[in-house]
MILOVO-684833 format. One record per residue (C-alpha): residue number from 1; x, y, z. Coordinates in nm, 2 decimals. Each point is the difference from the previous one (the first is absolute). Last residue first. Example, Ala and Ser with C-alpha at 12.3 -4.5 7.8 and 13.67 -1.06 7.14 Angstrom:
BEGIN
REC   n     c1     c2     c3
REC   2   1.37  -0.11   0.71
REC   1  -0.14  -0.34   0.07
//
This chain:
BEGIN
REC   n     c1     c2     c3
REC 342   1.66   9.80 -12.79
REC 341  -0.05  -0.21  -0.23
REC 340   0.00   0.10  -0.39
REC 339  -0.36   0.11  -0.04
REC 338  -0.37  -0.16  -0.08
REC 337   0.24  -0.35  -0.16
REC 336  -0.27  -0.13  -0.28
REC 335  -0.30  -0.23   0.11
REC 334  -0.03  -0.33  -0.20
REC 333  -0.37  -0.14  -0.02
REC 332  -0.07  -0.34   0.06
REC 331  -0.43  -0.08  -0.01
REC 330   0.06  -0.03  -0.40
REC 329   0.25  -0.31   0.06
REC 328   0.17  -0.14  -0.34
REC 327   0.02   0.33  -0.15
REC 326   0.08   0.22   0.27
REC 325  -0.21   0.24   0.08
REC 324   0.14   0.36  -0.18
REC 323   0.18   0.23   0.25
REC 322  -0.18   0.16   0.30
REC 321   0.24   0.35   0.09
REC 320  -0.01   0.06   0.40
REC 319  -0.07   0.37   0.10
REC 318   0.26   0.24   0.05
REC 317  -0.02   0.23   0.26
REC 316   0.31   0.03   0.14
REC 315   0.17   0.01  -0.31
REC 314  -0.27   0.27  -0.12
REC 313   0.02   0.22   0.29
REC 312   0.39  -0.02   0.03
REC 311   0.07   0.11  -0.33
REC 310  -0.27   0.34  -0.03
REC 309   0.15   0.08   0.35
REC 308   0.34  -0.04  -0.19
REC 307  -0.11   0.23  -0.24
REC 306  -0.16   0.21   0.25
REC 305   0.37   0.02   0.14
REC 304   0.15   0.11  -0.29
REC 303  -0.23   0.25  -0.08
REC 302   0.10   0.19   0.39
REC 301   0.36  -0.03  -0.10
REC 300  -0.10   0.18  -0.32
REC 299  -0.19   0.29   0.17
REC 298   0.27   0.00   0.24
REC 297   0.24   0.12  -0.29
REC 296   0.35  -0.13   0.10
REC 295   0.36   0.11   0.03
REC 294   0.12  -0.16   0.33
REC 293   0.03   0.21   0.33
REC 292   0.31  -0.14   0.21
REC 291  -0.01  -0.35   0.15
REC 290   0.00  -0.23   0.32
REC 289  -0.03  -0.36   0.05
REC 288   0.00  -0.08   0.42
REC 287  -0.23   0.31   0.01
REC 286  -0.41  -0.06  -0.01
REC 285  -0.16   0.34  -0.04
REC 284   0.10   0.02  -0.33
REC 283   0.09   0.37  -0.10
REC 282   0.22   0.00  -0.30
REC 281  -0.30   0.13  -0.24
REC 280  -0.02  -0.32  -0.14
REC 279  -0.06  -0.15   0.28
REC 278  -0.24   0.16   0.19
REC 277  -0.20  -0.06  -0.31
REC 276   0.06  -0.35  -0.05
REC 275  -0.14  -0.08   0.35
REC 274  -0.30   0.24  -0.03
REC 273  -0.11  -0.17  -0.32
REC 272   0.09  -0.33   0.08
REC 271  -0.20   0.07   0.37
REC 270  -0.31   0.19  -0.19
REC 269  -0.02  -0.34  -0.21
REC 268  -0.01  -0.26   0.27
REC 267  -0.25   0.22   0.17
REC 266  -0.24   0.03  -0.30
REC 265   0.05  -0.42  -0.07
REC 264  -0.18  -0.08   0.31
REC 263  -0.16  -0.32  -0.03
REC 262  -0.27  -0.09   0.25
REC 261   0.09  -0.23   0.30
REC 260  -0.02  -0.39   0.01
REC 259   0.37  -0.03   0.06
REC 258   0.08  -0.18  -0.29
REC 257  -0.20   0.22  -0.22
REC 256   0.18   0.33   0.18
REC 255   0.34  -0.25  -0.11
REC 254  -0.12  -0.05  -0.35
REC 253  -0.12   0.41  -0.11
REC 252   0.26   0.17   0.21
REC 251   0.26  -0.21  -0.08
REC 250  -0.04   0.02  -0.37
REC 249  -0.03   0.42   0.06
REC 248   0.32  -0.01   0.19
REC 247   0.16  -0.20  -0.24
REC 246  -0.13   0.18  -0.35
REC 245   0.19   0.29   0.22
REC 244   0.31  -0.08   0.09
REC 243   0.08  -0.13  -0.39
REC 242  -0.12   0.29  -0.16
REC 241   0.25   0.19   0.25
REC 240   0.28  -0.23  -0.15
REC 239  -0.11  -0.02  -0.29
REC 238   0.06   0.38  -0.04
REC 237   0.25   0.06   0.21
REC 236   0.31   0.01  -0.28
REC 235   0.29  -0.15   0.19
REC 234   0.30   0.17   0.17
REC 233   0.05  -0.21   0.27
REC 232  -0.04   0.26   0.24
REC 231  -0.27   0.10  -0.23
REC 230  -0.20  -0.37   0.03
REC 229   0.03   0.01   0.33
REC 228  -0.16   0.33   0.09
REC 227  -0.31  -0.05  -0.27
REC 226  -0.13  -0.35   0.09
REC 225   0.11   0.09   0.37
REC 224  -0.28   0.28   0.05
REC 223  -0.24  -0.28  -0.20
REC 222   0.04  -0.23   0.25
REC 221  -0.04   0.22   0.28
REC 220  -0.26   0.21  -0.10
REC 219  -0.15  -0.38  -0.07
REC 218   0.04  -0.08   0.34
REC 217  -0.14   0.32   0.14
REC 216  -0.33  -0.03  -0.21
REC 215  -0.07  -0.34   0.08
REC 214   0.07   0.09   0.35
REC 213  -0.30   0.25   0.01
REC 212  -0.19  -0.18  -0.20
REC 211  -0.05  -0.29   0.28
REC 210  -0.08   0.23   0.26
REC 209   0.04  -0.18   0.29
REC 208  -0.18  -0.33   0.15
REC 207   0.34  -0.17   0.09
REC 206  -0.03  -0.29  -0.18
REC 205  -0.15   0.20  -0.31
REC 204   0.33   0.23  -0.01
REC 203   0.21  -0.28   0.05
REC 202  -0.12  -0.17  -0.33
REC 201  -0.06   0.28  -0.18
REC 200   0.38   0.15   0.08
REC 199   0.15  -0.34  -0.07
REC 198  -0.20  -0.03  -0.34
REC 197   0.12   0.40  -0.08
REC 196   0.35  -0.10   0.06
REC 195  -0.01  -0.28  -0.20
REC 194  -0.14   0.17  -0.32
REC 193   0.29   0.25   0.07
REC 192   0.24  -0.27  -0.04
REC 191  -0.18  -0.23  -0.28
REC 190   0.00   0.31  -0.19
REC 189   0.38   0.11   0.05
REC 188   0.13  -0.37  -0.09
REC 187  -0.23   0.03  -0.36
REC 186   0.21   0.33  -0.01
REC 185   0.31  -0.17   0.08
REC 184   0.03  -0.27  -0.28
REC 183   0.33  -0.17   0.13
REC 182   0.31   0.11  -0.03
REC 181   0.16  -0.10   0.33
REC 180   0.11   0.29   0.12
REC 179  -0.29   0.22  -0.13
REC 178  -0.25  -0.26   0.17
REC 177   0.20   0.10   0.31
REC 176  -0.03   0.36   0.00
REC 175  -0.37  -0.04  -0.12
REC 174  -0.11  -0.24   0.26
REC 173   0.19   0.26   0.27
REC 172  -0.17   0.28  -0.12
REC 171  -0.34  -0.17  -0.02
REC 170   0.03  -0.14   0.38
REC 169   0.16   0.30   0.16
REC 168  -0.31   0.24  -0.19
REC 167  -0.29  -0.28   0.14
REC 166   0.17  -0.01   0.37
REC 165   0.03   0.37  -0.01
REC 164  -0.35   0.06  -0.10
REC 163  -0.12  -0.22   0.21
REC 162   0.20   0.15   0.31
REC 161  -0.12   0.31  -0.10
REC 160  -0.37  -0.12   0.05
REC 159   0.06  -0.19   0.30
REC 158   0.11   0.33   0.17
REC 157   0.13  -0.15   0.33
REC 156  -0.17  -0.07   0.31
REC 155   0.20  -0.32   0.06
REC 154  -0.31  -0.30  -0.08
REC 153  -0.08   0.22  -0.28
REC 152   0.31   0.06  -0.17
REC 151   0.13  -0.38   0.08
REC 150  -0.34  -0.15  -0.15
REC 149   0.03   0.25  -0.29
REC 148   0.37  -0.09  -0.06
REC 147  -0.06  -0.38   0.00
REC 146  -0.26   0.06  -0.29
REC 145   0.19   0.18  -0.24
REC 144   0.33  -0.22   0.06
REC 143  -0.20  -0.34  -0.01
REC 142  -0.15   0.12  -0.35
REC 141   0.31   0.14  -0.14
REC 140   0.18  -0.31   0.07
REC 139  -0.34  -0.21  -0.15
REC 138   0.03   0.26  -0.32
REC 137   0.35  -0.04  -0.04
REC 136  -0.04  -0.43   0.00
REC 135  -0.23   0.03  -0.24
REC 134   0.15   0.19  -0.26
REC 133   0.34  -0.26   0.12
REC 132  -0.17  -0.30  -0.10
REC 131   0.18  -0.23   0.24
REC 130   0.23  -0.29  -0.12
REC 129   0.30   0.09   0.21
REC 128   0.34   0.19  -0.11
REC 127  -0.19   0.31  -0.14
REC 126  -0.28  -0.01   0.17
REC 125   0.25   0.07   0.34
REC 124   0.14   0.29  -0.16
REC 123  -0.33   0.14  -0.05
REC 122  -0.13  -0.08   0.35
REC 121   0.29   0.15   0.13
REC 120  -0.01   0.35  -0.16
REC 119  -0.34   0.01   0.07
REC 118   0.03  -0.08   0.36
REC 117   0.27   0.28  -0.01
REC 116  -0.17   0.27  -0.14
REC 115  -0.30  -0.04   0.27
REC 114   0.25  -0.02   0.30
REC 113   0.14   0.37  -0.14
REC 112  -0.35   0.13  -0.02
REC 111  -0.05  -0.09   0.32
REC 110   0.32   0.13   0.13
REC 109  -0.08   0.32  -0.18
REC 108  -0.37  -0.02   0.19
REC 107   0.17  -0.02   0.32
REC 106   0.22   0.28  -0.08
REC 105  -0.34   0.22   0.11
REC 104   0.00  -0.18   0.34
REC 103   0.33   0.08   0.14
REC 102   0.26  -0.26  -0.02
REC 101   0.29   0.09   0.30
REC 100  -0.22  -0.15   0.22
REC  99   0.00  -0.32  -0.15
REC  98  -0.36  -0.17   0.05
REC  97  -0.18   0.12  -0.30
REC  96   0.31  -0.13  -0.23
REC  95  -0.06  -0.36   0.21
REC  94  -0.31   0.01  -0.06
REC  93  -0.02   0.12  -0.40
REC  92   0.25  -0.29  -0.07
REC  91  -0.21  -0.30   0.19
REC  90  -0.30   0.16  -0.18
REC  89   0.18  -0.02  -0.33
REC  88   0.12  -0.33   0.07
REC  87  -0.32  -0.16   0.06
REC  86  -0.19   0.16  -0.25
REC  85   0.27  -0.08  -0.25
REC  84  -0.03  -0.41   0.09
REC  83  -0.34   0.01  -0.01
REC  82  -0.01   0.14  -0.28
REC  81   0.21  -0.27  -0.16
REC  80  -0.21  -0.23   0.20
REC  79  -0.29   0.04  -0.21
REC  78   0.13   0.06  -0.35
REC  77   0.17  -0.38   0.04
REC  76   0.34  -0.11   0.14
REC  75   0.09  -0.34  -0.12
REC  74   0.35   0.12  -0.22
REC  73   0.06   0.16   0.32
REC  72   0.01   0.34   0.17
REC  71   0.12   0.08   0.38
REC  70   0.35   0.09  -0.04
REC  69  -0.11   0.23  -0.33
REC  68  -0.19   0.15   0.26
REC  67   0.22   0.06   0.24
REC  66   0.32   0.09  -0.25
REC  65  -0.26   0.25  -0.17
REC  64  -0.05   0.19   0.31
REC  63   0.34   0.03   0.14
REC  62   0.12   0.18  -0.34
REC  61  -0.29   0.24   0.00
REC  60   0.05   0.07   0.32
REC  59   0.36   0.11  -0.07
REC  58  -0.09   0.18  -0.25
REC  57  -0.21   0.17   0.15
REC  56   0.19   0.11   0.27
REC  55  -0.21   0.07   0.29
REC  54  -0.01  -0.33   0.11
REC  53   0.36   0.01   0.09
REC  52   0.17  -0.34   0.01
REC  51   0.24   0.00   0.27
REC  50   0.03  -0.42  -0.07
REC  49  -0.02  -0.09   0.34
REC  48  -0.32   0.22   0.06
REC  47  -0.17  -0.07  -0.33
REC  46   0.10  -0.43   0.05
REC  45  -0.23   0.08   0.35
REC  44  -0.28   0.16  -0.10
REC  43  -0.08  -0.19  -0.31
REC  42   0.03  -0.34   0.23
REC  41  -0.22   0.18   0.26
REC  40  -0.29   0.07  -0.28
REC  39   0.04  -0.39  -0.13
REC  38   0.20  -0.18   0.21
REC  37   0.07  -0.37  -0.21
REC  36   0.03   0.20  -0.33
REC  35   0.18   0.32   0.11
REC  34   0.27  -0.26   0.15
REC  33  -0.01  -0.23  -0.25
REC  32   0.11   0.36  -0.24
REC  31   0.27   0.08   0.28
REC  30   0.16  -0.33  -0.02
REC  29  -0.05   0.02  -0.40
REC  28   0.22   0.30   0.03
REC  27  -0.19   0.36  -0.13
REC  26   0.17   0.16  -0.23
REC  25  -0.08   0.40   0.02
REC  24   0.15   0.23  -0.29
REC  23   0.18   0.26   0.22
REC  22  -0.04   0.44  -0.07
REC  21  -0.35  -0.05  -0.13
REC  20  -0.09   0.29  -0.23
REC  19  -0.16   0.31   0.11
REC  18  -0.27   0.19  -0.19
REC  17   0.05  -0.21  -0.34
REC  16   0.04   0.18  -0.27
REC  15  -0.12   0.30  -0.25
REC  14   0.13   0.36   0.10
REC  13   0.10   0.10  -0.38
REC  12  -0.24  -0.28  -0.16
REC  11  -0.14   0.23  -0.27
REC  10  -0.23  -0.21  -0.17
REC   9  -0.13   0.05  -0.33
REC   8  -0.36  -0.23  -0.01
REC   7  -0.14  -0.04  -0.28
REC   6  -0.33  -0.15   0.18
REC   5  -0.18  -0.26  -0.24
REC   4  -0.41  -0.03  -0.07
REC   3  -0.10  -0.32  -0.08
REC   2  -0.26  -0.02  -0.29
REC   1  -0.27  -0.29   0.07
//
């Protein structure tokens, strides 16, 4: 297969950050007991003594990945690490919902914000425990895709920006931290948008929505962040976008299977597409990672997505390989890895 690369020259005059945290947040381990033994009301309370602002992102950000990481063993598995996500970004999104001085469209920063740091923690945390941190991103992104629909839909909100925000926080803030720590960050960005899809399937189908619909809006997301955070830190996008979409396309094909609902790979790939469009042209919709116009040929962003369509169909799909029997039992047969897990 010939991979097609982006040269890309970028002019990063009016790249950054829209507004940087003006105090890194440390949380005492009184206040962290106390989010732990009161949930929602715990949150509540160490945010008012602490004047933490929800509307600075970084600040959110900060808050964010102290909970979780408060809440994450060496036992924790895929499961409750979503639930652990979900829990907090709900717990986030209704207390931002219920400050007055929080109108409803800086909800969705505030959700993006909450996404970034769950995967900022559950990074760190892989790091120091014996998790498998590709899985570990994708259950954070899961929970945090999946919370936000409940909370849009319970609150009246757009459930369908709120996906995309969750899915955009939650890719921009794996790849910020996966460039930290030098670890391989487009493989991060895949399991990322992959679990944003799965949390938007899975809540999509519980509430008896249009599952494509939030398919496409999580991987806009994703894919929106695979191109903004890789230029703010001044990285070629081409994996990275690659990367977003064989994930989105992998989720759509094993979590629709999961589910018991037909595959949707066409809305997975109109959302990369969309997403890394909007992007590129300095206009993503989702805006705690801003940048200017980049230099790129949208025929060639567009190619680099079918290529990672082309990826994620044929990992996803991958049928078993039967070895030779074994020698001393012919009704044995050895059956080859179908994927790297997931």
């Amino acid at each position: 297969m010939r991979f097609y690369y982006i040269t890309l020259t970028l002019f990063l005059l009016t790249l950054n950050l829209i507004a940087q945290p003006a105090d890194v947040v440390e949380l005492s381990s009184k206040q962290i007991a106390q989010i732990q033994n009161q949930g929602v009301a715990g949150i509540k309370a160490v945010l008012e003594e602490s004047n933490i602002d929800l509307q600075d992102k970084g600040a959110t950000h900060d808050l964010v990945s102290q909970i979780v990481s408060s809440q994450i063993s060496e036992t924790s598995t895929p499961e409750s690490i979503a639930e652990i996500t979900s829990r907090i970004t709900i717990a986030i999104a209704e207390i931002a919902l219920s400050d007055n001085d929080i109108d409803n469209n800086e909800i969705y920063l505030v959700i993006e914000a909450t996404a970034a740091g769950a995967s900022d923690a559950v990074i760190k945390a892989s790091e120091n425990l014996n998790i498998d941190v590709r899985n570990a991103v994708k259950s954070s992104s899961t929970g945090t895709s999946g919370g936000v629909i409940k909370f849009a839909l319970e609150n009246g909100l757009d459930a369908a920006k709120a996906t995309s925000a969750a899915a955009s926080g939650a890719t921009a803030g794996a790849i910020e931290t996966a460039v930290e720590a030098d670890i391989d960050v487009p493989e991060i960005v895949e399991f990322a948008s992959s679990g944003s899809v799965a949390g938007a399937i899975f809540a999509a189908v519980e509430a008896d929505i249009d599952v494509g619909k939030y398919i496409e809006a999580a991987a806009s997301g994703a894919t929106e962040a695979a191109v903004e955070a890789p230029v703010v830190a001044k990285l070629n996008i081409v994996k990275f976008v690659q990367s977003a979409a064989a994930g989105s396309v992998i989720a759509s094909i094993e979590s629709s299977l999961e589910a018991n609902i037909d595959e949707n790979i066409e809305s997975a790939v109109a959302g990369s597409t969309s997403g890394a469009i909007q992007a590129a042209a300095g206009n993503g919709p989702n805006t705690r990672v801003s940048i200017a116009p980049i230099a790129a040929d949208l025929s060639e962003l567009k190619r680099i997505i079918a290529i990672g369509r082309i990826d994620g169909e044929r990992r996803a799909k991958r049928m078993p390989i039967i070895m030779t029997p074994y020698e001393d039992d012919p009704t044995i047969r050895q059956v080859s890895p179908t994927s790297r897990p997931r």
